[in-house]
GUSE-583988 format. One record per residue (C-alpha): x, y, z; residue number from 1; residue in one letter. Coordinates in steps of 0.05 Angstrom, whole numbers, plus 5000, padded with zeros to 4 digits. Layout:
<nodes>
{node {X,Y,Z},NUM,"a"} ...
</nodes>
This chain:
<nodes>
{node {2107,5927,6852},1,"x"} {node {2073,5878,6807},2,"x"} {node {2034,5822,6843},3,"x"} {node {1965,5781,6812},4,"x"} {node {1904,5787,6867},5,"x"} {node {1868,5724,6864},6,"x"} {node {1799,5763,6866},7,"x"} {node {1759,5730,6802},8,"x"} {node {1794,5662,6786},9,"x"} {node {1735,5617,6756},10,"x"} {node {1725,5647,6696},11,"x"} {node {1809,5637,6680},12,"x"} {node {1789,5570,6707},13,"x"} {node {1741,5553,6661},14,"x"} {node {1765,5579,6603},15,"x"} {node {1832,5543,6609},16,"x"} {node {1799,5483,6616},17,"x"} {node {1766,5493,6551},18,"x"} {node {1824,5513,6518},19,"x"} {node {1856,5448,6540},20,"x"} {node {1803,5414,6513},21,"x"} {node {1816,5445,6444},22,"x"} {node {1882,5429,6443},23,"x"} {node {1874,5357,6465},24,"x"} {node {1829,5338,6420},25,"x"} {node {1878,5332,6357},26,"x"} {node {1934,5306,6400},27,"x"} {node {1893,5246,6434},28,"x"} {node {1862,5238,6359},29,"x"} {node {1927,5242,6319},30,"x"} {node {1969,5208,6372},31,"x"} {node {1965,5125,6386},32,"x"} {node {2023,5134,6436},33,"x"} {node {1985,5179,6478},34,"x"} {node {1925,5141,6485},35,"x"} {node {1957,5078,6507},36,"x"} {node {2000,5119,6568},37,"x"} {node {1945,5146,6606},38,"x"} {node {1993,5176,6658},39,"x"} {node {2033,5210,6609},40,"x"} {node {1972,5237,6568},41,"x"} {node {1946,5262,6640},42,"x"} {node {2004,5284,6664},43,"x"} {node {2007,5334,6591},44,"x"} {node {1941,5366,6607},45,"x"} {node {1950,5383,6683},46,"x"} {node {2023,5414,6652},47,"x"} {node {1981,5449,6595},48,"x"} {node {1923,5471,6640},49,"x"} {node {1973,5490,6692},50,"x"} {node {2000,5536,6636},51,"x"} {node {1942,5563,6605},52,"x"} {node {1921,5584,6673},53,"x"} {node {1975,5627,6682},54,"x"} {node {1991,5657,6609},55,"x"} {node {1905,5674,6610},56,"x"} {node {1922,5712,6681},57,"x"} {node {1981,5746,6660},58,"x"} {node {1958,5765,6584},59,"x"} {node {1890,5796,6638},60,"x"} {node {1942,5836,6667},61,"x"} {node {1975,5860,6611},62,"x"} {node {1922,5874,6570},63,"x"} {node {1869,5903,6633},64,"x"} {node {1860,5986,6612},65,"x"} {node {1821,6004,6665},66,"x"} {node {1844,6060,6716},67,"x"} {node {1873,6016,6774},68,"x"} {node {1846,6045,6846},69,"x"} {node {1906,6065,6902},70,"x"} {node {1894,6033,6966},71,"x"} {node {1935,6073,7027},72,"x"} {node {1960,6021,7075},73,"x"} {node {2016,6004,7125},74,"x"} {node {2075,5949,7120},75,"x"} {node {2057,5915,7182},76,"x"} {node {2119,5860,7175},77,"x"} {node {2165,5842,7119},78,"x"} {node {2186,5770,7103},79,"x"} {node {2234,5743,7059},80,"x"} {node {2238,5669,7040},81,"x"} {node {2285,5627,7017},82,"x"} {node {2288,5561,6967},83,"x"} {node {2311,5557,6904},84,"x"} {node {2292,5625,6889},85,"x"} {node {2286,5680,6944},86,"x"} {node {2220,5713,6958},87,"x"} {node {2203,5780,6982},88,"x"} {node {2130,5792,7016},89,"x"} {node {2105,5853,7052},90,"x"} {node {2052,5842,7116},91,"x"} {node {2005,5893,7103},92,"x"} {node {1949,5925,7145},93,"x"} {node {1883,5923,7119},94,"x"} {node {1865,5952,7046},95,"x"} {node {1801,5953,6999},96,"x"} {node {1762,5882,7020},97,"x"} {node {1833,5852,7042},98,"x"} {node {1839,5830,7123},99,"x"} {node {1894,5850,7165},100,"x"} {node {1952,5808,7161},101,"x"} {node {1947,5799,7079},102,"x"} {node {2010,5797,7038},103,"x"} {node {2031,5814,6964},104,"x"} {node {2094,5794,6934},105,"x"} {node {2154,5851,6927},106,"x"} {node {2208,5861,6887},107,"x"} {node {2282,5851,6912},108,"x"} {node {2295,5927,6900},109,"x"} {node {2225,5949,6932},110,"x"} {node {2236,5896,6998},111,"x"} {node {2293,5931,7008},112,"x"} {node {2265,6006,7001},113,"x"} {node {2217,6003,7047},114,"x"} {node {2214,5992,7123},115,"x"} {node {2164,5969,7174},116,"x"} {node {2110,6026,7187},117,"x"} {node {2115,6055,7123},118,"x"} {node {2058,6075,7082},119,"x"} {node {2048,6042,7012},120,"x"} {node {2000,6042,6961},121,"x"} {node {1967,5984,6925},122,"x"} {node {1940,5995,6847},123,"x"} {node {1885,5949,6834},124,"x"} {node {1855,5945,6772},125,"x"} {node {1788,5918,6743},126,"x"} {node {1813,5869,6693},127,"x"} 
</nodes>
């Protein structure tokens, strides 16, 4: 089970918004179109910041080497959600600086493995 603990965020934050930056600069330069259609041009960088937050928090993830720590807890509830896509989450008990009542994000195949009052452990990593 794979989910991303929003722990740390800012500095993903901050360096997406730098990166944005970077990659704005020769479009906004280059680009008379852009700089007449202000909603388009801001519409481009929320899409690209939106993106670079995500593809800095997953390349973390991949690239993180340190030895994750197991955290023993209990499925409390399970929920699944429907949309356009369905959604598996597990109500856990509490774990590591998480409250009672927190939830992580399962796979279709793991949701339907486990039961209520059945013990799991959560990897967390340093990266």
């Amino acid at each position: 089970m794979t989910d991303i603990n929003l722990l740390d965020w800012m500095p993903i934050f901050q360096w997406s918004v730098c990166i944005v930056v970077v990659l704005a600069i020769p479009i906004l330069i280059g680009e008379s179109a852009f700089r007449s259609k202000r909603t388009i041009t801001i519409f481009l960088l929320l899409l690209t910041y939106g993106y670079t937050c995500g593809g800095l928090a997953e390349l973390n993830r991949i690239l993180d080497t340190s030895q994750p720590v197991a955290f023993r807890t209990t499925i409390r509830a399970m929920h699944a959600s429907s949309g356009k896509s369905r959604t598996y989450r597990l109500i856990l008990d509490g774990w590591g600086n998480e409250p009672v009542g927190s939830d992580v994000k399962a796979s279709n195949a793991f949701y339907d493995a486990v039961h209520v009052g059945d013990t799991v452990c959560i990897y967390l990593s340093k990266g």
